[in-house]
N, C-alpha and C positions, 0 to 999 in steps of 0.2 A: 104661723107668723102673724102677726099684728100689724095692723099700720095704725097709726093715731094723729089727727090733727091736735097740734098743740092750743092749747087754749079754749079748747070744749067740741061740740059737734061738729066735724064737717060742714063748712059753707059749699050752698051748690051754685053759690052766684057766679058766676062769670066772674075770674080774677082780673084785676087790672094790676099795672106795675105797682101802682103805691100800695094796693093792699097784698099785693105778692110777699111784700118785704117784710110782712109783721106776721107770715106763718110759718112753721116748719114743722116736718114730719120725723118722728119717732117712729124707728122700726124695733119692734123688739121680737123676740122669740120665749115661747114658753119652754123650762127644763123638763126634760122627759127621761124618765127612766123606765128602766124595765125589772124585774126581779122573776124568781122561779119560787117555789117555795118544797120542800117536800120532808117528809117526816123520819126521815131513816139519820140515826145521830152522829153518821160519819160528814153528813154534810151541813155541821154548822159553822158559821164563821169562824177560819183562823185566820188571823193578820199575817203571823208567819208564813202559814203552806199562801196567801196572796201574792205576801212581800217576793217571796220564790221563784210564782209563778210568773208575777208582771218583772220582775228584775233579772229574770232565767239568763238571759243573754250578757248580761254587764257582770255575772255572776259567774260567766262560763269565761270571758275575756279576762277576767280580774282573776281566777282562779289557775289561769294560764301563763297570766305576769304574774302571781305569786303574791299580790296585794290588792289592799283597795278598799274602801269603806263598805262595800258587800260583805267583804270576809269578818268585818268585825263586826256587823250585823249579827252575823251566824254567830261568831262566839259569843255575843251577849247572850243572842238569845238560849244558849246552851247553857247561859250562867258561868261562863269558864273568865277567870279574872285574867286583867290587865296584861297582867306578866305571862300569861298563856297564849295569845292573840298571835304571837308569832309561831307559835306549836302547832296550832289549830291554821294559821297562814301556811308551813310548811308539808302539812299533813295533805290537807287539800289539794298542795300545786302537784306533789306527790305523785296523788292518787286519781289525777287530773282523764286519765282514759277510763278508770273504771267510773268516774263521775258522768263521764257527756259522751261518751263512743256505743251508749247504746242508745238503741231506737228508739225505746222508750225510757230513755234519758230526763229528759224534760216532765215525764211524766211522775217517777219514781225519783227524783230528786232531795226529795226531804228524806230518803229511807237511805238513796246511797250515802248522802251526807254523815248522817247518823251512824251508817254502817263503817263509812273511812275513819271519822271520831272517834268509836268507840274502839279500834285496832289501835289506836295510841295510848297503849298504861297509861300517860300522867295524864290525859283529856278525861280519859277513861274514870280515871278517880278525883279528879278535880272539878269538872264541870259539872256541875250540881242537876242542869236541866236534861243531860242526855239519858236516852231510856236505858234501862239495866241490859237488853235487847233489841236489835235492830233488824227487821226484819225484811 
């Protein structure tokens, strides 16, 4: 954290009231991040397996009412048109225990997703981006 007197160095004089009213202080904070790095090619950035991971719970709610701007996240990114959104909404709400009733639910999420998709023929053959295999 920073502090800064506005207007240049720090005075150490003694404030008086009149010269009180012509300073003010800026606190700021510097942004900090952190990162990891490592070289094996299953961990490079996907937005998707992110989007997944930080949205897991509004994805698990919305997957349970049967709609929701997450589900059609998913179908985009599968590439499955418009008119399939509700196929890929029903398939889901569906298949809603074998998606989040395992432990490692949250973990395996993009694989069961892919896995419930790909048991729907018309997802199956319309959705451009799901794997020929879901493992």
């Amino acid at each position: 954290m920073h502090a800064t007197h506005y207007g240049g160095a720090p005075s150490y004089k003694k404030w008086n009231k009149r010269e009180s009213g012509k300073s003010s202080i800026f606190v700021t904070t510097e942004n900090s991040s952190s990162s990891t790095s490592s070289n094996s090619a299953g961990d490079r950035y996907d937005p998707y397996a992110l989007f997944l991971q930080n949205n897991y719970h509004l994805i698990q709610e919305e997957v349970a009412q049967g709609f929701g701007t997450s589900i059609e996240v998913i179908a985009q990114f599968y590439r499955c048109q418009k008119p399939l959104y509700n196929d890929a909404r029903h398939t889901l709400n569906a298949n809603y225990a074998l998606l989040f009733n395992e432990k490692q639910s949250e973990k395996n999420i993009q694989q069961n997703i892919e896995q419930v998709l790909l048991e729907n023929e018309l997802l199956r053959n319309e959705c451009k981006n799901l794997p020929m295999n879901a493992t």
